[in-house]
N, C-alpha and C positions, 0 to 999 in steps of 0.2 A: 481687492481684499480690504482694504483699509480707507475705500473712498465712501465718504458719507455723503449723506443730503439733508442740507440747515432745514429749517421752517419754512425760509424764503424759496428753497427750491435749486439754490446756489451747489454744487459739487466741493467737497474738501478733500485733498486726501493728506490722511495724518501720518502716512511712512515718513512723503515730501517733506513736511511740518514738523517733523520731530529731526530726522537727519540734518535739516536746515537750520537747524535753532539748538542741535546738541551741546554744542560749547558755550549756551547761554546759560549766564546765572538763573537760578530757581528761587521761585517765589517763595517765601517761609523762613523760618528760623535756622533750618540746616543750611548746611555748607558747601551747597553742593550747587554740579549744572546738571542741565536738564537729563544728560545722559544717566549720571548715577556717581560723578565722579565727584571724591570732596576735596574741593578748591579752597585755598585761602583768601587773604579780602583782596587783594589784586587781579583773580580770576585764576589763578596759576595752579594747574592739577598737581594735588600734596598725595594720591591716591587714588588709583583707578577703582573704578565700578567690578571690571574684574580679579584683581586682587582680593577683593571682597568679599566677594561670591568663593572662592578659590577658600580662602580662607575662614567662612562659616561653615563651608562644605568639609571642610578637615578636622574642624573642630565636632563637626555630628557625626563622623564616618568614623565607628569604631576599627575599619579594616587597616592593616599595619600598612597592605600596598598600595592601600589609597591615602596612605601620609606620604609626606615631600620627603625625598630623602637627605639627611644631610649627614655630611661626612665627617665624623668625629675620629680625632686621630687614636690611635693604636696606641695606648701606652703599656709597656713590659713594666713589670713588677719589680723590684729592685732585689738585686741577687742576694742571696743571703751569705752572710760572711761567716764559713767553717773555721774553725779551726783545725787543719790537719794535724797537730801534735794527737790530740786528743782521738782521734780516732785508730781502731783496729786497722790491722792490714787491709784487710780483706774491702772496709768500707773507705780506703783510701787510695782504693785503684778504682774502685766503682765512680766518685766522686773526678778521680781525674780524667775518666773517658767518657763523664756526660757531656761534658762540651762539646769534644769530638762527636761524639754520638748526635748533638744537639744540629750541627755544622751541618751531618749529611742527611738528617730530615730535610732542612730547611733545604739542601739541591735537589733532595726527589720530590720534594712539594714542587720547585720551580720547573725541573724540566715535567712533572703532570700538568702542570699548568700550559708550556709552551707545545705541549703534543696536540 
C-alpha cells in the first residue's frame, strides 16, 4: 500500500516510517510531532491530534447530536413570596395545595420513569 520505490530502486515503506518516528518532533515553526500532536519545548504532548479533529468537527457540525454533551445543573427558579393576608379565600386554598399538588407530580414522574 504505502511501499514506494526511490530513483535508486531501493523499497521504502512509509506506514513503517511514519509509526516509527510519530513521537518525533516536526520540522517547522509549529508545535507539534510528526503525528499531529502539539507538544511543548520538552516534547511533552499538551494536545492530542485527535482532540482536534473532534473539536473542528464540532465546531462545523450544526447538528445538536453531534455536539458533546455536557451536563449543566438544573436550577429551580426561586419561589415567589405571597402574601396570604392579601388574598381571597378561594385563591388561599389554591396556593396552599400547590405544593402538595407539586409533591405528587414529581412521584408520578419518578415511578414513569422506574416502570
Amino acid at each position: 500500500m504505502s511501499k514506494y520505490r526511490t530513483a535508486m530502486g531501493k523499497t521504502i515503506d512509509m506506514a513503517a516510517l511514519t509509526a516509527k518516528n510519530e513521537k518525533t518532533r516536526a520540522v517547522g515553526n509549529m508545535k507539534v510531532n510528526a503525528r499531529g500532536d502539539t507538544i511543548d519545548a520538552q516534547g511533552r504532548v499538551i494536545r492530542t491530534a485527535t482532540a482536534k479533529v473532534n473539536d473542528s468537527y464540532n465546531k462545523t457540525v450544526g447538528n445538536r447530536s453531534a455536539q458533546p454533551v455536557r451536563n449543566k445543573p438544573k436550577t429551580q427558579p426561586p419561589k415567589p413570596n405571597i402574601d396570604l393576608s392579601q388574598l381571597n379565600e378561594f385563591e388561599r386554598e389554591i396556593e396552599e395545595n400547590l405544593e402538595e399538588e407539586l409533591e405528587i407530580e414529581k412521584i408520578k414522574a419518578q415511578e414513569l420513569k422506574n416502570k
